[in-house]
N, C-alpha and C positions, 0 to 999 in steps of 0.2 A: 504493500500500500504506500509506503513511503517513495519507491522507487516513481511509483505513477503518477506519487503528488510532486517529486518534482518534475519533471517532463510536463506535466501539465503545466504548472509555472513556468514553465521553459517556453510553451508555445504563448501561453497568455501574455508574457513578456514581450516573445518577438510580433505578437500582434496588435501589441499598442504601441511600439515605437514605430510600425508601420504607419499606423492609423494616423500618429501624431503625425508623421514623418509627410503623410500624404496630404496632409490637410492642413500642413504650414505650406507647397508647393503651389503659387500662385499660377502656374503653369497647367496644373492640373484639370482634365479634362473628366476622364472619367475615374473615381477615388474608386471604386469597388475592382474595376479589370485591373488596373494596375498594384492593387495589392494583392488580388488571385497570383498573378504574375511573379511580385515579389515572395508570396510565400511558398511560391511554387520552386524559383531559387532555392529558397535558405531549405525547405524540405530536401533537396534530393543533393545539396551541397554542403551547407552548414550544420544539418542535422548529424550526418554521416559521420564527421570526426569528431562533431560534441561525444556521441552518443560513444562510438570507441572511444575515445578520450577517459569518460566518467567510468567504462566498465573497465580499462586496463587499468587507472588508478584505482579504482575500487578492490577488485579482486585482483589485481598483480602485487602492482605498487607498494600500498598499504600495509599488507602482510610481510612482504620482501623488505622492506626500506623503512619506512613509520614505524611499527611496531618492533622494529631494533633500533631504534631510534638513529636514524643514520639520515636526519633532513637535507643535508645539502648534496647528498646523493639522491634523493627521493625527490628533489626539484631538479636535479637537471636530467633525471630520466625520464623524467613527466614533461619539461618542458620538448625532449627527442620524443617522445609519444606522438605530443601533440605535432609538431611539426610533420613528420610522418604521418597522420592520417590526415594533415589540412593537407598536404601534398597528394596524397593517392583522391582526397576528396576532390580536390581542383581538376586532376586528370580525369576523374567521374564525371564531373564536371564540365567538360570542356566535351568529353565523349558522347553526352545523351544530349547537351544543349549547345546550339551554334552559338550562343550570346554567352560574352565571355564575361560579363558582369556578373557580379554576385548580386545586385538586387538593381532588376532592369526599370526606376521607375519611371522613365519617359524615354519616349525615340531617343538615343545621340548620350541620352544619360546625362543627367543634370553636370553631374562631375567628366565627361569623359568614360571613357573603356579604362575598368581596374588593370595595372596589372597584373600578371602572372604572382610579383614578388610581394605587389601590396596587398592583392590577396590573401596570399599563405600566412604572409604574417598577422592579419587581420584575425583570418581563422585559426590560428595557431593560439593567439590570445582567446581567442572564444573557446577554443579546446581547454586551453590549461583552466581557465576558470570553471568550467563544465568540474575537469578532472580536481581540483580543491574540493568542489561541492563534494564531487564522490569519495572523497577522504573525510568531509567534514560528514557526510552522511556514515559514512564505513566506521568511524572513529565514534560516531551518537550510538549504533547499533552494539559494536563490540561496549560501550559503557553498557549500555542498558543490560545487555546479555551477562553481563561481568555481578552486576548488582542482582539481576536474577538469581545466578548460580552462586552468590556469595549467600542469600538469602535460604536459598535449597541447602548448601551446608551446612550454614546456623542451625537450621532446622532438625538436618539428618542424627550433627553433631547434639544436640538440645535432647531429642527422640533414645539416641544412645547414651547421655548422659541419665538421664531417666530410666530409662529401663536397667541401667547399674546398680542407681541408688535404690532402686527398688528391688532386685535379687540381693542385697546387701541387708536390706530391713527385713522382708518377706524371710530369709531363715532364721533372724534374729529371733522375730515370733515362733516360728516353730520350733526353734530350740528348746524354749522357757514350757512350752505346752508340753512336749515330746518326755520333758524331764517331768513334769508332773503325773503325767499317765502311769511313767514306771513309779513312781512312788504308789501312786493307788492302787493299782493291781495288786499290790499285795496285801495291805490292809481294806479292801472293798471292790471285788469285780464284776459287781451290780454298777456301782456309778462308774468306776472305768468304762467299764462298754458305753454308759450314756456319755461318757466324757470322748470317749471314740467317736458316737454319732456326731457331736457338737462338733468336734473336731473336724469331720469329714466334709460337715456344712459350709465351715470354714474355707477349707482348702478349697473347697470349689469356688469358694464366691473368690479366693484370691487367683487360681489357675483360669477361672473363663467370664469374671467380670471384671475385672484388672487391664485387661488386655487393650481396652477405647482408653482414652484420653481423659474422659468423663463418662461417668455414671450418675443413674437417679437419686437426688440426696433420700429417697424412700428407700431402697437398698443399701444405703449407704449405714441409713439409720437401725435395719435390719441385721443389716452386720453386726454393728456393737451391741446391738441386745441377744444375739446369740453369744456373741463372747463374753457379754458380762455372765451369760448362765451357766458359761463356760467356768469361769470363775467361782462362781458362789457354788457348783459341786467342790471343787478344790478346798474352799475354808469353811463348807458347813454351816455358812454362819447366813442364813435369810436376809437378816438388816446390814447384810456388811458395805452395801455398793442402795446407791439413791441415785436414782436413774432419770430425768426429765427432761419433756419435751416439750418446749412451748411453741405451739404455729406449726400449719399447717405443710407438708412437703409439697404437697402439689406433684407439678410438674416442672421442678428445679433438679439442676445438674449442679453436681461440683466432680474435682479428683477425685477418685480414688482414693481409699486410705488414708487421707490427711489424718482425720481425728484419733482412729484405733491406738497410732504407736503411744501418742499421748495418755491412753487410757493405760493401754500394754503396762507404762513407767509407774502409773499409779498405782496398779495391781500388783507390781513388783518390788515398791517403797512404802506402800503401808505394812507397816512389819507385823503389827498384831491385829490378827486373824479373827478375834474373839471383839473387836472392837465396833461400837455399832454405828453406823455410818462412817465408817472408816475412807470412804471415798465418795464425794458428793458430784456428778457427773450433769450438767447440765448445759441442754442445746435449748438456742433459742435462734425459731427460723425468721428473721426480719424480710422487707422486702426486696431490698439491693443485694443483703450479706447474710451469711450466719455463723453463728458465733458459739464456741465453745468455750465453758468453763467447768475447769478439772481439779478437783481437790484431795488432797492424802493426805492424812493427818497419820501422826509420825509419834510412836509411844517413844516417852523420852527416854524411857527406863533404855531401850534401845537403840537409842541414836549413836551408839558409836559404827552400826552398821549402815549410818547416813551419814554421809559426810557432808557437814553445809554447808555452801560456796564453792564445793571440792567438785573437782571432773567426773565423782563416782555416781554423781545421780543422772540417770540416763548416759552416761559414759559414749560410747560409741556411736547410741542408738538417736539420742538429742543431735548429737552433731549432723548424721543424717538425713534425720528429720527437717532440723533448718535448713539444709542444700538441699534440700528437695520441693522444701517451701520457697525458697527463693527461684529457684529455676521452674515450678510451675506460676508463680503468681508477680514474679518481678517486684516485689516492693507493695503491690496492690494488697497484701495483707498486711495485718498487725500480730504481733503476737508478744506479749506479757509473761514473765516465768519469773516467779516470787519466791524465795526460800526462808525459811525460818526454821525455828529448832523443829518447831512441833507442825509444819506444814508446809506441804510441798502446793504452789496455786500455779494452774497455768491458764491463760484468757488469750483464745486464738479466735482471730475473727476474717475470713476470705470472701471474696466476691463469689457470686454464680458462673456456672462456664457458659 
């Protein structure tokens, strides 16, 4: 499309220096034959070495000489270009048409008969200028093209950043589940097995609803209520996890996985089991964003197995959580993480996808 729009310019250009050209000629008899005439010239004369001109600097040139950056070689083969097709164009020229004028506007020619030499040079200058455009066009397209494929590999690069940080967290989970099963089997193989099914629920929703970019925050919210139940068989304890949802899901998308690791940290830092409401978990679904807040209160008797301020709370599994939240939401979330002896608070809040 580009190529066509300028050729078009090309003509509408040499049709109004015609036009003009005709109609300052006080001499002038008839303005419509005499620029059928002149365009009939510049088509089968002028046209000939523009048009070589533009496509040998386009596709020779450009690649060869421009893009090694080698310009003052790249202008004087363009200017041998042009001269060479204004020369075979002249002889075209001179071949199909008795009138040796390049634009015949009246008998006798206002100017005289061109020469052969003013000619070529004439069109030699109108070649190179044609052959610039076809650089300056060759040289807009490789940008655009360059900015494309810089974009497709932010992209590709961003897709396989992702998908690391998420086989990195996704065994993390399994790990802590996998260790608690073998504990249970052998003091109760009644909830093992139920701790199996919950388990398997899990894996699925991480092996074949993980896989999009986003998912339904109503699945999402499905997820953590299977895992909190996943939980409360682990510590026996009914009141140990407070669970709430304010506002409706609807038909909202978010990530995958954002909230779970967070919860995951909380399950794993409240130390006593027997404690009631030991972890206070609440979503609220607003209409831009939603917003989690995750709470673990922290027996002091126990906190030398919390370290606070220390790299030991969420250790590995925090850090990438935060690169995961930065590379899907760019800054577009907030996220809060508060420590104290006896409570761990986290306040995360993301936009919809």
């Amino acid at each position: 499309m580009l190529h066509i729009g300028v050729w078009l310019i090309y003509f509408l250009m040499v049709g109004i220096v015609l036009v003009v050209y005709s109609k300052t000629d006080v001499n002038a008899v008839d303005h419509t034959a005499r620029i059928m005439n002149a365009f009939q010239n510049i088509l089968l004369f002028a046209f000939i070495p523009s048009a070589v001109s533009f496509y040998l600097y386009y596709f020779i040139l450009f690649p060869q000489y421009i893009q090694q950056k080698k310009y003052v070689t790249a202008l004087l083969a363009g200017l041998a270009v042009s001269f060479i097709t204004s020369v075979l164009g002249y002889i075209l020229h001179r071949y199909f048409i008795e009138t040796g004028q390049v634009i015949d506007m009246d008998e006798g020619g206002r100017h005289g008969r061109s020469t052969a030499l003013r000619t070529i040079i004439v069109m030699t200058v109108i070649g190179t200028i044609c052959g610039v455009v076809g650089w300056i066009l060759r040289g807009f397209i490789d940008w655009f093209n360059e900015i494309k494929l810089k974009e497709a590999l932010k992209e590709k690069n961003h897709a396989m950043e992702m998908a690391l940080v998420k086989l990195q967290l996704d065994p993390h989970l399994l790990f802590n589940t996998i260790n608690n099963i073998d504990s249970l089997i052998i003091t109760d193989a009644t909830a093992a097995s139920e701790y199996l099914n919950k388990l398997s629920d899990i894996m699925r929703f991480i092996l074949y609803e993980t896989k999009t970019d986003k998912i339904l925050l109503a699945k999402e919210i499905e997820y953590i209520q299977k895992y909190i139940d996943l939980q409360k068989i682990r510590t026996a304890n009914e009141n140990y996890v407070q669970l709430t949802i304010n506002g409706q899901a609807g038909h909202k998308f978010i990530a995958p996985m954002v909230f779970i690791p967070f919860i995951e940290n909380a399950f794993k830092h409240a130390t006593n089991k027997k404690m009631i409401n030991a972890i206070t978990i609440q979503v609220f679904i607003h209409e831009q964003t939603i917003q989690l807040i995750c709470e673990n209160k922290i027996d002091i008797k126990q906190k030398t197995k919390y370290a606070v301020g220390g790299n030991s709370v969420g250790g590995l599994g925090n850090e990438l959580i935060e690169k995961r939240l930065q590379l899907i939401y760019n800054d577009r979330h907030t996220l809060e993480i508060q420590k104290t002896e006896d409570l761990y608070h986290v306040n995360l809040t993301i936009p919809y996808e």
